[in-house]
C-alpha positions in Angstrom: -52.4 -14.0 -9.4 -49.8 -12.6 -7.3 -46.8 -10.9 -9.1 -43.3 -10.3 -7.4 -41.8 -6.8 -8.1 -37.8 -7.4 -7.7 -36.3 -4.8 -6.5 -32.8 -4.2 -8.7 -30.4 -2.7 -6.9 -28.5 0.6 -8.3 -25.3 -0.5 -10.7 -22.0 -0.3 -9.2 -19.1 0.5 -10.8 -15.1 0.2 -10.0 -12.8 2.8 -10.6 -9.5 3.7 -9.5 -7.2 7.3 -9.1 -4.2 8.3 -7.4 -4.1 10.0 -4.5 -0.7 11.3 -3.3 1.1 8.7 -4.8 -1.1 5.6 -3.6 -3.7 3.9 -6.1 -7.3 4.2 -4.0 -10.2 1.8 -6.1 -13.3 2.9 -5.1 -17.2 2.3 -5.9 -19.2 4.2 -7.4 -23.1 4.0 -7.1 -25.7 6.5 -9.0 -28.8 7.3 -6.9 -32.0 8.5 -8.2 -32.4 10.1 -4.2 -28.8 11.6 -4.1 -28.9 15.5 -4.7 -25.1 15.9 -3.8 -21.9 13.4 -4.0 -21.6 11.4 -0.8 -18.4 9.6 -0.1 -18.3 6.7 2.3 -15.4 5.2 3.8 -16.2 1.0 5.9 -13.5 -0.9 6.5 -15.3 -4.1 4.5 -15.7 -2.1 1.3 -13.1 0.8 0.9 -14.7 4.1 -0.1 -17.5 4.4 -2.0 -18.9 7.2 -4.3 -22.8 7.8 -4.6 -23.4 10.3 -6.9 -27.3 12.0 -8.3 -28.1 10.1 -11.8 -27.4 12.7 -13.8 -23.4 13.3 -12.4 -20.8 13.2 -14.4 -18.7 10.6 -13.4 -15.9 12.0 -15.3 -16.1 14.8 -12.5 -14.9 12.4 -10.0 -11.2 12.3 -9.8 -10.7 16.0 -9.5 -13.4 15.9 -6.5 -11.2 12.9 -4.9 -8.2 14.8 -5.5 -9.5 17.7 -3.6 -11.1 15.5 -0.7 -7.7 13.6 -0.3 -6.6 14.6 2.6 -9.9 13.1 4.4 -9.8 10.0 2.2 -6.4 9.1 3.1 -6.9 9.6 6.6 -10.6 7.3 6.7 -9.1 4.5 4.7 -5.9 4.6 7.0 -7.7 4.7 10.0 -10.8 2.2 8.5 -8.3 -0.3 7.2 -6.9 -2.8 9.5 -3.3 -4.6 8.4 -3.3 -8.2 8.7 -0.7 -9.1 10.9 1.8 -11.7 10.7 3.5 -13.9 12.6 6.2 -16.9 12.2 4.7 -18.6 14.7 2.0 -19.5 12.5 2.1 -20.6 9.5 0.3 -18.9 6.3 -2.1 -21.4 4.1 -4.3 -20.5 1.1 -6.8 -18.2 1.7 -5.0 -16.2 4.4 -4.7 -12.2 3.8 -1.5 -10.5 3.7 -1.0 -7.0 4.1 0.4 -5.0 0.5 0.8 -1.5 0.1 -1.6 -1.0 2.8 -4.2 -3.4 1.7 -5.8 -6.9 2.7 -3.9 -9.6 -0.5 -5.7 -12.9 -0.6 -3.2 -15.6 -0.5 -4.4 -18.8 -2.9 -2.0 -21.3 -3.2 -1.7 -24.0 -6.0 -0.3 -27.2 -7.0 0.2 -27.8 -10.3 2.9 -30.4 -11.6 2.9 -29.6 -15.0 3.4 -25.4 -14.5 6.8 -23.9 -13.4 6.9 -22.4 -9.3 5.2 -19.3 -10.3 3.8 -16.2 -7.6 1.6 -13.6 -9.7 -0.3 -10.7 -8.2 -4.0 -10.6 -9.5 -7.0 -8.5 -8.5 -6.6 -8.4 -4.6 -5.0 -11.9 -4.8 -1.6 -13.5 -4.7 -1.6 -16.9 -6.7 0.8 -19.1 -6.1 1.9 -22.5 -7.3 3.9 -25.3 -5.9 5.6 -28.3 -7.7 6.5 -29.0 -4.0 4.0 -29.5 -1.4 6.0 -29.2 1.6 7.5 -26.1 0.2 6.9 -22.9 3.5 3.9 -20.4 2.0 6.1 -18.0 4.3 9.4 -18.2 2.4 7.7 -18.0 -1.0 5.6 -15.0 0.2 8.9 -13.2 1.9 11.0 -13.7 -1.3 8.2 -11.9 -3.2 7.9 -9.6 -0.4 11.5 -8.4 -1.3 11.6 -8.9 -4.9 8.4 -6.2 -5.1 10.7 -3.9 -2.3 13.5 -4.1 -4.7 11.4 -2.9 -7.9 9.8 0.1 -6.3 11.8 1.0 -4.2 14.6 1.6 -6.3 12.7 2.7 -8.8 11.1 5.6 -6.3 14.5 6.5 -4.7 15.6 7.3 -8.1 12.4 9.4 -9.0 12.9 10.8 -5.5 16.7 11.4 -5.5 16.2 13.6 -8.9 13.8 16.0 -7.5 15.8 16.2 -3.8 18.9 17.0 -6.2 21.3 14.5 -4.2 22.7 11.1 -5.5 23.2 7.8 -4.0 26.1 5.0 -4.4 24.0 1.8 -3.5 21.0 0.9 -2.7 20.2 -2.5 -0.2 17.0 -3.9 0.6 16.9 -5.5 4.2 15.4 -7.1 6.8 16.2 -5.2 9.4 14.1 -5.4 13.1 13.8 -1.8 14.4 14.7 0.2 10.8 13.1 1.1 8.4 15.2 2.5 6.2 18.8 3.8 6.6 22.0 6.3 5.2 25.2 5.8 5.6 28.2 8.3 5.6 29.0 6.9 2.2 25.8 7.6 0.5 24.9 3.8 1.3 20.8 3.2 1.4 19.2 0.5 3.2 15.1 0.0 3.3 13.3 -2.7 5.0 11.8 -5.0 3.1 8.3 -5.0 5.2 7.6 -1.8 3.8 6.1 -2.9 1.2 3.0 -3.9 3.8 2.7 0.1 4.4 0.9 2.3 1.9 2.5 3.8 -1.1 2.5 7.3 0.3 4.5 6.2 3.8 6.6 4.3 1.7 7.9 7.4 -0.2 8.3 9.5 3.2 10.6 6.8 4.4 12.5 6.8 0.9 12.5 11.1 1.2 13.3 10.8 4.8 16.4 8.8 3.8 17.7 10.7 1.1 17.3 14.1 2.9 20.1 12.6 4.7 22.3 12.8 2.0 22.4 16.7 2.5 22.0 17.1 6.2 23.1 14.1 7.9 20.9 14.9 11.4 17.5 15.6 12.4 18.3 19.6 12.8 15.3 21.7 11.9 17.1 22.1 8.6 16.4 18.5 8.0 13.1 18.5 8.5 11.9 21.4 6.9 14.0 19.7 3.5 11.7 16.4 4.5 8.5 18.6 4.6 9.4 20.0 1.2 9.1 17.1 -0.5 6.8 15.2 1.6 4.0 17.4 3.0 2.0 14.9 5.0 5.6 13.5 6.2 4.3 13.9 10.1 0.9 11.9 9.1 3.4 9.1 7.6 5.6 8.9 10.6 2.1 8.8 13.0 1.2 5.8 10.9 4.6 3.6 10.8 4.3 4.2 14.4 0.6 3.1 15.3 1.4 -0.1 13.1 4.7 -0.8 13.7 3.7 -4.0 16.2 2.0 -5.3 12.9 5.1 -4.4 10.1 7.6 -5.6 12.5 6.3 -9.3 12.3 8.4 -12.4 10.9 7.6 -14.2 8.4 10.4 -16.9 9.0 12.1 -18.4 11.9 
């Protein structure tokens, strides 16, 4: 008699922390091999954790938090932003990029349930009473109704530890900016921020209201920026390397 020995492989679990503002899931395996945690970084999968059996997973976020500097710069440079185009048009099971990450569209007909967009678990479900209704209008609208939530409600986090104050706030869809401040105290942000991660996002918000006390880019200015932001030159690299990517229309 010939018996099969299956081989089980080691339990994964999901966990999340913040790193500089941004929200970074990660795996974790347990190895019976591992003497020492090993972070991994694939463009497929993210980061991943394998930790000795006997590791305190508990442990873990204070490690991350000290490794975040090389964390943030693998899963920049590791993860790839979807681009789009108007040109072509999205459909249901496309990705999208959000706050730096890959978002599965899946869209939905139902009659009987209201026109509905919810963000779930790496996916954006949407459903359609209309058929003919664009997946690129419904996707922009929500673009900008998510820009209008955090970014207001990170420039006015931001704007009470910079000390300044602001008179209104805009979101836009501007081609070449991404955010701007007017001699009035006027902010305007591009909506197709929210396709960069969290932590460029704020840069752009601190970069903009550093403005409100030294309307330049004197060294004064940037030494207020790098106050408050202290990877600020990191950010600016990365709006810059995928700028052909976030510059992309959704509508014609």
């Amino acid at each position: 008699m010939i018996r099969v020995t299956r081989l089980h492989a080691p339990p994964v679990e999901t966990r999340k922390t913040i790193l500089e503002g941004q929200t970074i899931f990660y795996a974790v395996k347990r190895s019976s091999r591992a003497r020492h945690v090993r972070l991994e970084v694939r463009g497929e999968t993210g980061l991943t954790v394998v930790i000795p059996s006997s590791y305190d997973a508990g442990q873990l976020p204070d490690l991350l938090s000290k490794k975040r500097q090389w964390v943030l710069e693998k899963l920049a440079r590791h993860t790839r932003i979807p681009p789009l185009s108007a040109e072509k048009e999205l459909k249901s099971g496309d990705y999208i990029p959000y706050l730096g990450r890959p978002l599965k569209v899946l869209e939905r007909h139902n009659a009987s349930a209201a026109d509905s967009v919810v963000q779930d678990d790496g996916q954006l479900l949407i459903n359609l009473n209309n058929r003919n209704a664009r997946l690129n209008l419904v996707v922009e609208w929500w673009y900008r109704q998510q820009a209008e939530k955090l970014i207001q409600k990170r420039a006015d986090e931001l704007s009470a530890r910079l000390g300044v104050t602001y008179r209104r706030l805009c979101i836009r869809g501007a081609k070449t900016r991404w955010g701007s401040c007017s001699q009035k105290g006027n902010l305007n942000f591009n909506w197709k921020l929210m396709m960069a991660p969290e932590p460029v996002i704020n840069y752009v918000i601190i970069h903009e209201l550093a403005h409100l006390k030294e309307m330049n880019h004197s060294k004064k200015f940037w030494g207020l920026v790098a106050e408050h932001c202290l990877q600020w030159r990191r950010h600016k690299r990365w709006l810059k390397e995928h700028q052909s990517e976030l510059a992309a229309k959704l509508t014609s």
